[in-house]
C-alpha positions in Angstrom: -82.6 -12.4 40.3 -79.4 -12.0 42.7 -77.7 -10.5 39.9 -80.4 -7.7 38.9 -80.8 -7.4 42.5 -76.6 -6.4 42.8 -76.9 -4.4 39.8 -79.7 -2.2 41.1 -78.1 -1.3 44.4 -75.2 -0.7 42.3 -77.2 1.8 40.5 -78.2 3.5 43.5 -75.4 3.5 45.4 -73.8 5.1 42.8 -76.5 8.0 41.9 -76.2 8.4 45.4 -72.9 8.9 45.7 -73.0 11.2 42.4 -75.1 13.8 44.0 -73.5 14.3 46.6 -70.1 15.2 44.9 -70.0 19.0 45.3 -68.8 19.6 41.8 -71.6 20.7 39.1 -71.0 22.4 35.7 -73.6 24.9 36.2 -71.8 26.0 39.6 -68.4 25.4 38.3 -70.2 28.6 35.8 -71.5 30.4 38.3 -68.2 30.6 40.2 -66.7 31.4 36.3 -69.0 34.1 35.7 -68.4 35.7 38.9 -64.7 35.6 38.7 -64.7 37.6 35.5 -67.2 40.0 36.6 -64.9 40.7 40.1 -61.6 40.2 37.6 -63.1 43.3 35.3 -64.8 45.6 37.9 -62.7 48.6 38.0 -61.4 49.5 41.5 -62.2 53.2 43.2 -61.1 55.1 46.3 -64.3 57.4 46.0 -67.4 57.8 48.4 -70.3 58.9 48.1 -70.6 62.2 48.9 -74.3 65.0 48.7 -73.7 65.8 45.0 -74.2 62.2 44.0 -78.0 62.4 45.6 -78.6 65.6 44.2 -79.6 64.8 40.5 -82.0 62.4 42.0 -86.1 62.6 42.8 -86.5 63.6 46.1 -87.7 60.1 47.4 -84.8 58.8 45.9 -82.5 61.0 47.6 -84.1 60.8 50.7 -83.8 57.1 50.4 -79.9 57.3 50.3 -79.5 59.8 52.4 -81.3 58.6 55.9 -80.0 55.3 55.2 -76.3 56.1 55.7 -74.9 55.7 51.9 -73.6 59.5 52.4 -69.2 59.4 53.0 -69.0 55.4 52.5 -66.7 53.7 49.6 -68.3 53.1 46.2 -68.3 49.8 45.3 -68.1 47.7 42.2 -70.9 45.2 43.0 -72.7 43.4 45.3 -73.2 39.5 46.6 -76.2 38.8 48.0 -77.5 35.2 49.9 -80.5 34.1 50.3 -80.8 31.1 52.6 -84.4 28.6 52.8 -86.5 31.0 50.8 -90.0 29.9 50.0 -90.0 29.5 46.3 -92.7 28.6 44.1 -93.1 27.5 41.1 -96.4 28.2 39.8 -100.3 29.3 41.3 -100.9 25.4 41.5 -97.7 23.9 43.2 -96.5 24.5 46.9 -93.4 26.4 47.3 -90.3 24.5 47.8 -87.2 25.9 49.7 -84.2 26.8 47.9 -81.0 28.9 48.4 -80.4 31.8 46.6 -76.6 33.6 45.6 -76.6 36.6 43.2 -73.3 39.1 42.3 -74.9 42.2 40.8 -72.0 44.4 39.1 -72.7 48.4 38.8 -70.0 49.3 35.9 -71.3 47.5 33.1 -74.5 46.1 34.3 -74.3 42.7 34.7 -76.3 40.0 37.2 -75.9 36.3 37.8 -77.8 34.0 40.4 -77.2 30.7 41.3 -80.4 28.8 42.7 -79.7 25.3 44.7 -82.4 22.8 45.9 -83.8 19.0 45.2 -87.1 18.0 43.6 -87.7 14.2 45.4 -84.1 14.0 46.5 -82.9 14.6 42.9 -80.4 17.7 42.8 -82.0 20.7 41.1 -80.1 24.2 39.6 -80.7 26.7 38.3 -79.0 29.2 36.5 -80.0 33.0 35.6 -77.2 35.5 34.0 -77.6 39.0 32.4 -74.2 39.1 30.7 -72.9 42.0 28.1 -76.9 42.6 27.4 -78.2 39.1 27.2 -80.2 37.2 29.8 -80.7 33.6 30.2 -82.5 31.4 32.4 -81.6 27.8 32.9 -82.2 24.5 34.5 -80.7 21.5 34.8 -81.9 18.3 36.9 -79.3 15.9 39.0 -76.6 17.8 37.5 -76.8 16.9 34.1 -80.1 17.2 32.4 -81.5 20.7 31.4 -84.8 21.2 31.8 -85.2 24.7 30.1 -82.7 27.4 28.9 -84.8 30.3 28.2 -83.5 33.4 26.0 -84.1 35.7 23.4 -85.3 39.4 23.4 -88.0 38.9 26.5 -85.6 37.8 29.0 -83.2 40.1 28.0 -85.7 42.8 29.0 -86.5 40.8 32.0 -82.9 40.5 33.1 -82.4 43.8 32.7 -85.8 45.3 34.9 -84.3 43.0 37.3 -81.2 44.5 37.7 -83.3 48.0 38.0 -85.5 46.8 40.7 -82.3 46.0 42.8 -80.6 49.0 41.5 -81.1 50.7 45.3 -79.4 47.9 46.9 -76.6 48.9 45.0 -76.1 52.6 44.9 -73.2 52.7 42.7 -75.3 51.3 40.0 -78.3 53.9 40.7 -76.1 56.6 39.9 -75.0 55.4 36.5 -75.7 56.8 33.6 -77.3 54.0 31.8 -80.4 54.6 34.7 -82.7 58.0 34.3 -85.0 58.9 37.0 -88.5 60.5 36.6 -89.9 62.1 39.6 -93.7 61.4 40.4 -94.6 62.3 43.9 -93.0 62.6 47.5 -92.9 58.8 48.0 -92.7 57.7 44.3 -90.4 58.0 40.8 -90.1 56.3 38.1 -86.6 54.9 36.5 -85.7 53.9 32.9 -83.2 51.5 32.4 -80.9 51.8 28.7 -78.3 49.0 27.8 -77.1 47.2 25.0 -80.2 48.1 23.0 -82.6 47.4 25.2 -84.8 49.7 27.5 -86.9 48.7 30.8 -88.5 50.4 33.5 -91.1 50.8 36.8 -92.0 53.0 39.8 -90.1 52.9 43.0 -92.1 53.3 45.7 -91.1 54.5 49.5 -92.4 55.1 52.7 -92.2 58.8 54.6 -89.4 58.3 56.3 -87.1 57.2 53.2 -87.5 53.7 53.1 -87.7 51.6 49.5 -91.3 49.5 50.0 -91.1 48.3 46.4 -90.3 48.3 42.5 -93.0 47.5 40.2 -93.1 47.1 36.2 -94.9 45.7 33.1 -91.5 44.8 31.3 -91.1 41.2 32.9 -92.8 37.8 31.1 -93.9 35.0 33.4 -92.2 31.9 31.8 -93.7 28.5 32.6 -91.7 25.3 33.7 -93.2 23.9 30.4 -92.0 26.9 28.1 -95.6 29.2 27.9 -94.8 32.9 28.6 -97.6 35.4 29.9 -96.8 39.0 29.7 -97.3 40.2 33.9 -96.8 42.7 36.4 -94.3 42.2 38.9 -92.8 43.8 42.1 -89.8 43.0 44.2 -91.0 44.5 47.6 -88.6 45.3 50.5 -89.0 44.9 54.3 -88.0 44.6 57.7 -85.2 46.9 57.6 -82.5 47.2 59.9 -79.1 49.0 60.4 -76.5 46.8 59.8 -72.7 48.2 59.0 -74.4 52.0 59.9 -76.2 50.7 56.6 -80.3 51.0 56.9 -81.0 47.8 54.5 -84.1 45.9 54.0 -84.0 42.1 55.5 -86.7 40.4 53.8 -87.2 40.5 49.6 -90.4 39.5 48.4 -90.9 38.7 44.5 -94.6 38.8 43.1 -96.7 38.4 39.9 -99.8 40.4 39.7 -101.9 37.6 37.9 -105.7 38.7 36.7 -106.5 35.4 39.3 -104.2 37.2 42.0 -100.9 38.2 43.3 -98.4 35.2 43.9 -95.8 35.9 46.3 -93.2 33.1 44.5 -90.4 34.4 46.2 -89.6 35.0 49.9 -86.7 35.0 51.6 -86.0 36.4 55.3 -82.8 37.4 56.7 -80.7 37.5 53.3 -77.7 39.3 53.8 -75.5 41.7 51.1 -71.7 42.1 50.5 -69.9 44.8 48.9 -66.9 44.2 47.0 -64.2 46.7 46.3 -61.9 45.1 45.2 -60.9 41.2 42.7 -61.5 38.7 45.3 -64.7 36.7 45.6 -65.4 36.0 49.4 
């Protein structure tokens, strides 16, 4: 009894001790992914300059132009942190709190997010990457088990509408040639997405005075933690915006499914902040 009894503290002690080691191989691939993304951007000494805007819908310009992109450096990509954001994993399930990195890279369109949290003190990651036209979405539990590692046509498609829906947040990639605009309206226009084969799209919609208030498509699939996939409309809606850097940029992201039963609001994160890189180094 003594002896099962040493043994089991053992045990914990030692799972224990395991999860709190900082290393894990799906951030050790994170961290890998993003180096080669910074290592391959190209560098630029442009800025952005009126002719840039011009080919644009007139929302769309109006968007760059009052928030103060106009005579600042182009950059290669983007790192953006979301800290405590209310995450949730299905209708039926309160959210949990998680923490949120993403590098978005404008050249050859590429994403990566890292997601951190614990499910009953057990380590949980998670992994999505849209890399050279293919999109992936992975978990993995305490570090070592993986959960689900979704991929395939659908979530290449859904990788890739996600990278259009943040395509404002990162100018240099709204201007590239891969993304065709459509103009609908004063406050609306519609964007098409074209890489590797596959195509994407939505509306972006904005307020009178120039601000992005959302992106919304039908080319995302609602993947369940137990595999089921439900074709969905989603947004990604932008608020409280602020100057920050000279830079008029939204402070809260919102992520929501449109279900039949109603909207879910699964993501949403206040405060997340957004670097610019222009040059190799991750900060």
């Amino acid at each position: 009894m003594i002896l099962l009894l040493v043994i089991l503290v053992s045990i914990t002690v030692g799972v224990t001790i395991f999860f709190h080691i900082p290393y894990s191989r799906t951030k050790a691939e994170f961290l890998r992914l993003a180096d080669n993304g910074l290592s391959a951007a190209a560098a630029s000494n442009d800025v952005f300059t009126s002719e840039d805007w011009k080919p644009l819908p007139s929302p769309v310009r109006k968007y760059f132009e009052s928030s103060g992109w106009t005579g600042t450096p182009k950059m290669s990509s983007m790192k953006a942190v979301f800290k405590g954001v209310d995450f949730a994993l299905s209708p039926k399930k309160p959210a949990i709190q998680i923490d949120y990195t993403q590098y978005n890279f404008s050249e050859h369109p590429a994403r990566i997010a890292l997601i951190e949290t614990s499910m009953y003190g057990i380590p949980f990651q998670g992994l999505d990457t849209y890399v050279e036209g293919k999109g992936s979405m992975k978990g993995v539990l305490a570090k070592m088990f993986t959960l689900f590692n979704q991929q395939g046509g659908e979530m290449d498609q859904a990788c890739l509408v996600t990278f259009l829906s943040e395509a404002l947040l990162l100018p240099s990639a709204a201007i590239q040639s891969c993304i065709t605009w459509e103009p609908i309206d004063d406050t609306h226009a519609r964007a098409a997405i074209a890489c590797y084969g596959t195509t994407a799209g939505g509306i972006f919609s904005f307020s009178d005075n120039g601000e992005c208030l959302s992106f919304t498509t039908d080319d995302r699939t609602a993947v369940g933690m137990d595999g089921s996939k439900q074709r969905v409309r989603w947004s990604a809606l932008m608020k409280d915006y602020k100057r920050i850097d000279g830079i008029r940029q939204p402070t809260r992201l919102q992520a929501v499914w449109h279900y039949d039963s109603g909207d879910l609001v699964y993501f949403d994160s206040r405060n997340f902040r957004v670097e610019y890189s222009y040059s190799m180094t991750i900060k």
